[in-house]
Every structure is written in C-alpha cells, then in structure tokens.
ZATORTOR-585541 format. One record per residue (C-alpha): residue in three letters; x, y, z; residue number from 1. Coordinates in steps of 0.001 Angstrom, whole numbers. Example, Ala and Ser with C-alpha at 12.3 -4.5 7.8 and 13.67 -1.06 7.14 Angstrom:
BEGIN
ALA,12300,-4500,7800,1 .
SER,13670,-1060,7140,2 .
***
This chain:
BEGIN
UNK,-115225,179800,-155994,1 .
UNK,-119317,179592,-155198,2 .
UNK,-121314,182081,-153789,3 .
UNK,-122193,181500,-150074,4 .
UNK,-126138,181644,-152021,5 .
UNK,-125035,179391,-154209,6 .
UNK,-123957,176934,-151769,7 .
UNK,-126421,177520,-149276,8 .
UNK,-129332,176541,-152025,9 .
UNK,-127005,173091,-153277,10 .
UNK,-127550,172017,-149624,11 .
UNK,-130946,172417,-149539,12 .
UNK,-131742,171008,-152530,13 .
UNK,-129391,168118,-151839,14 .
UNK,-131213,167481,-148311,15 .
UNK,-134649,167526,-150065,16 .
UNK,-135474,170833,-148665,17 .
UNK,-136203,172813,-151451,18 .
UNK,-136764,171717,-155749,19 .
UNK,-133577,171840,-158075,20 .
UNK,-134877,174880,-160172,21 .
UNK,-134728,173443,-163542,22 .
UNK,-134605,175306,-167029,23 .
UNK,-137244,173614,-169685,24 .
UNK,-137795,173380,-172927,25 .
UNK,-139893,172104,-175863,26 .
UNK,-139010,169074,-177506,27 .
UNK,-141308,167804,-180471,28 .
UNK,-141386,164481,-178251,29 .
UNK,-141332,165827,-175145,30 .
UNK,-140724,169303,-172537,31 .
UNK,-137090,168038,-171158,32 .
UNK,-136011,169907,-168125,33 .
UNK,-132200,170310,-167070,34 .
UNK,-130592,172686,-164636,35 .
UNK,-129172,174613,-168425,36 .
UNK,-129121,173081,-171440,37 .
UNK,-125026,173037,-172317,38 .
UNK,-122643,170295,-173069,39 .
UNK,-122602,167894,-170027,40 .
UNK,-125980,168735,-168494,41 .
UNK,-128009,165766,-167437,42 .
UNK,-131659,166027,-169012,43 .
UNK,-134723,164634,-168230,44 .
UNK,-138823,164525,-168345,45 .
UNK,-141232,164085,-166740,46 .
UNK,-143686,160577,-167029,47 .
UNK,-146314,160110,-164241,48 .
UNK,-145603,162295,-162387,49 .
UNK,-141891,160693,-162080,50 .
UNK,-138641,162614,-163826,51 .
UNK,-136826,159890,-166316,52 .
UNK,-133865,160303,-167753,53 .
UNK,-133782,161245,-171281,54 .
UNK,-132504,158202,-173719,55 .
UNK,-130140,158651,-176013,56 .
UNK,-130110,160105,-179748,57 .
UNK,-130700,163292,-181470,58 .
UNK,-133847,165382,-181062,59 .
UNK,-135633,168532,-182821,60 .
UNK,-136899,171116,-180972,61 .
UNK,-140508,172017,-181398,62 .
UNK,-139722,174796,-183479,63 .
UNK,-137349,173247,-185445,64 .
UNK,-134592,175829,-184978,65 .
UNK,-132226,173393,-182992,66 .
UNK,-131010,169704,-182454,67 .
UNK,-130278,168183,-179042,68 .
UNK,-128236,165159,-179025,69 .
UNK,-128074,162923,-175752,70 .
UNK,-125427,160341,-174851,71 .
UNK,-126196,157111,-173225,72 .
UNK,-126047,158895,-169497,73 .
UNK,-128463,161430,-170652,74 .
UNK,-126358,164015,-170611,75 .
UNK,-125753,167035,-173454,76 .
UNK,-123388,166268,-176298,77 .
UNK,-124190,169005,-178449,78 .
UNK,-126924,171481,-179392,79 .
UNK,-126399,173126,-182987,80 .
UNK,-128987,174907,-185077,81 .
UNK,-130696,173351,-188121,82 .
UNK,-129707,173945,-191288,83 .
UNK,-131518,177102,-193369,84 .
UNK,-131442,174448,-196257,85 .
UNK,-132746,171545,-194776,86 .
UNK,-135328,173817,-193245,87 .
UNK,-135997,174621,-196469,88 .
UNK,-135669,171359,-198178,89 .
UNK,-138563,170057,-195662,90 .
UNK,-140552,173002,-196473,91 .
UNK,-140205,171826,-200104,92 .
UNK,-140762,168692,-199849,93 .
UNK,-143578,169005,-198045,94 .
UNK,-145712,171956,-200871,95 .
UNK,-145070,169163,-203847,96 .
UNK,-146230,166146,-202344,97 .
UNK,-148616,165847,-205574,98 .
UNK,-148174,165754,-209344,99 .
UNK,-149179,168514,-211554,100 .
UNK,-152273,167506,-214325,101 .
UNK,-148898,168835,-217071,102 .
UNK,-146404,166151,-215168,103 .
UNK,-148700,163311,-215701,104 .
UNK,-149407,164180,-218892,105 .
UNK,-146349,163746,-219777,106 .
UNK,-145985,160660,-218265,107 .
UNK,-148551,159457,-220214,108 .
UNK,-146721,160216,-223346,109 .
UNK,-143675,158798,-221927,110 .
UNK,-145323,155771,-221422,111 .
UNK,-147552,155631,-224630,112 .
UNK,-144437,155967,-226933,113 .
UNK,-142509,152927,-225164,114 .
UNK,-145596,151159,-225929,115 .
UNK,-145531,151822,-229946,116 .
UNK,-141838,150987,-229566,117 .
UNK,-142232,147900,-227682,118 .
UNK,-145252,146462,-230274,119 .
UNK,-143160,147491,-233194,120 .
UNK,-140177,144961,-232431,121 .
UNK,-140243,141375,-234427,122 .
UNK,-139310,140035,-231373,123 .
UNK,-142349,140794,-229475,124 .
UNK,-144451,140045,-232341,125 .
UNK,-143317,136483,-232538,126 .
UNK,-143451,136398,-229038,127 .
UNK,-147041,136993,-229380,128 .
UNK,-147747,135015,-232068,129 .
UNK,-145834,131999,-229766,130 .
UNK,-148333,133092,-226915,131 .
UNK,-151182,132488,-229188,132 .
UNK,-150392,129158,-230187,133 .
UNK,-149926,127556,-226536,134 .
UNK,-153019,129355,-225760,135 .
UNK,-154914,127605,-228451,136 .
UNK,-153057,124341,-227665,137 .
UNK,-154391,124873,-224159,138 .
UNK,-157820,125319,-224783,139 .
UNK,-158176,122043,-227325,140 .
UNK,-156505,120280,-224034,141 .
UNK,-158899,121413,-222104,142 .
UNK,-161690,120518,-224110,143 .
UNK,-160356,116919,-224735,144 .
UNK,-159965,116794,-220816,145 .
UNK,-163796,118275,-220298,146 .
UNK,-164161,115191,-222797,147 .
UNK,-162711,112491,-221312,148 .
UNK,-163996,113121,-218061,149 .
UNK,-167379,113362,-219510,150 .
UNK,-167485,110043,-221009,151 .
UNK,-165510,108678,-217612,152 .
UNK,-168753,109767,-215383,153 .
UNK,-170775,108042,-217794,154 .
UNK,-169421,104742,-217745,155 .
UNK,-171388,102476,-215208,156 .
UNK,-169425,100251,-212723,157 .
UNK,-170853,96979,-211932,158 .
UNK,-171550,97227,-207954,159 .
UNK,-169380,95275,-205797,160 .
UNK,-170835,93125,-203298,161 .
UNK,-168426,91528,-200562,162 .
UNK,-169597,88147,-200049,163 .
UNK,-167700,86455,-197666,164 .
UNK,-167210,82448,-197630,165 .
UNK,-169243,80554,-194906,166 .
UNK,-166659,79523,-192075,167 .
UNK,-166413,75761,-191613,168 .
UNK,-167263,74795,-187869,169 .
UNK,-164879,73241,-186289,170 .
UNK,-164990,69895,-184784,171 .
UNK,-165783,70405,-181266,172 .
UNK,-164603,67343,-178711,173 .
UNK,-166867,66542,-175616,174 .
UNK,-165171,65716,-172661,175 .
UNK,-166950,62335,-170650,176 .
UNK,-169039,65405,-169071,177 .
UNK,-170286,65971,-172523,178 .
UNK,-169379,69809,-172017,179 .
UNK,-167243,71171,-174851,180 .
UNK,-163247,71343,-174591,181 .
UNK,-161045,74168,-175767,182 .
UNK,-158297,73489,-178153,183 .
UNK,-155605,73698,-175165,184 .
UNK,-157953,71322,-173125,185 .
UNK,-157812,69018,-176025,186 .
UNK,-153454,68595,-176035,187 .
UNK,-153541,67752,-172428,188 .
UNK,-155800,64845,-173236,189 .
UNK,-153667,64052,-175916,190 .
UNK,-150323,64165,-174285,191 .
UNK,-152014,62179,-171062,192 .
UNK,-153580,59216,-173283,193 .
UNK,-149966,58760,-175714,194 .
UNK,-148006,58772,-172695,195 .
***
C-alpha cells in the first residue's frame, strides 16, 4: 500500500501542481530523465525546452560502463553493464589505428617477392610479349590513320554553286478589263463559254 506522502505528491503532480521529480542521467547522445531507471520506466529528454520521448534502440552511457535499451513506447527493457572485453577490445582498437615502419616493411617484401614470382611465369611472359605486339600494331594504325587523314585535308573540292533554272512565266489571260485572271478565274470562263 502507498504512503499517505506518497499519494499526496502523485496528486499534485498529476493536477500540475508541483514537477514529477525525475532521476537523470548521462547518455553519450543525450541526459535522459525518468522517474528511476528500471525495467518498465518511461524515459525521456529534453529538446527546446519540451520533454520527448526517448526512441527506441540501445544506448551507451557516457562513461561507457552500461547499455540502455528502449522499446518502441520508450520505456526500459534492460540495462546491463558492458563487457570488460569489449571495453577492452575498443581500447585496442583504438592505440593501433596505424602500422608500425617493421609491419610495412614487411609488406613490402611480401609484395616484392609475388612480383619476382609473377614475372618469372612463361605465361606472363608471353602475355607480355602478346601486349607488345598489339601495341606496335596500334601505333602503325595510328600512323596510317594520321596519314590518311593528312592527305584527305589536302585534297581540294571543287566549290559547289547552286544555280537554279530560270522559272518559265506563265501565260497570263486578260479578262475584256485587260486586268489579269487567276487560274480559278480562268475555269469559270471556260466552263461558261463550252457550255
């Protein structure tokens, strides 16, 4: 059963009369609040001034010792502690993110002696000496092209002149007014004087 204090604070806080006293803490993302933070709390944070429910998924705590996970009504699935060896693992990780002068020297070798291997195979030889023949087929193509177009530029083109024939005027009829008649002027006439 509650405490009469206990109840007597729900009430206020449900009739606006005095602030939910919320529990916080520090999220790499965020500062989430929550009345506690155990399995079915609902958590939120705070953006403009406005407190938003916390979205779903799995978050670190600033210091890395713990994972939150949310569900979809932003509420407290679980909260376990991180791994020692994943801390550890990340700690790692992040000390080698370079390689030694001694690691990429022998990478070098690595790399050099694949290199004698690869020039000391037939195959590749012939491959080569395959490559070497298109490549001088290609450049005596290229010249003969360089060639051709050469003497093409030189050639001269007799200049074409458009020189249209002279229309022949047609026969124009005057009418008794001595005015000329259109074509469709002259059928009427024609039709008239045969009937």
């Amino acid at each position: 059963m509650m405490k009469p204090e206990d109840a007597l604070k729900n009430i206020k806080v449900f009739l606006g009369m005095q602030n939910e006293e919320l529990s916080s803490l520090e999220l790499k993302e965020h500062t989430v609040f929550a009345k506690s933070f155990e399995v079915g709390s609902k958590v939120t944070f705070k953006k403009e001034d406005e407190d938003v429910p916390l979205p779903q998924g799995v978050y670190e705590l600033k210091d890395g010792t713990k994972t939150l996970t949310i569900d979809e009504n932003s509420q407290i699935v679980n909260m376990e502690e991180v791994a020692e060896d994943k801390k550890e693992l990340e700690d790692e990780a992040g000390k080698n993110d370079y390689v030694t002068r001694e690691e990429f020297m022998e990478l070098v070798a690595i790399v050099q002696e694949i290199a004698k291997q690869l020039s000391g195979n037939e195959e590749m030889e012939s491959l080569e000496a395959e490559m070497s023949k298109i490549k001088t087929n290609l450049s005596e193509v290229s010249s003969a092209l360089k060639e051709a177009k050469e003497q093409i530029s030189k050639i001269e083109t007799p200049e074409i002149v458009h020189t249209p024939e002279p229309l022949k005027k047609q026969k124009t009829f005057m009418a008794a007014t001595g005015l000329p008649i259109s074509p469709g002027q002259r059928n009427i006439y024609k039709s008239f004087n045969n009937a």
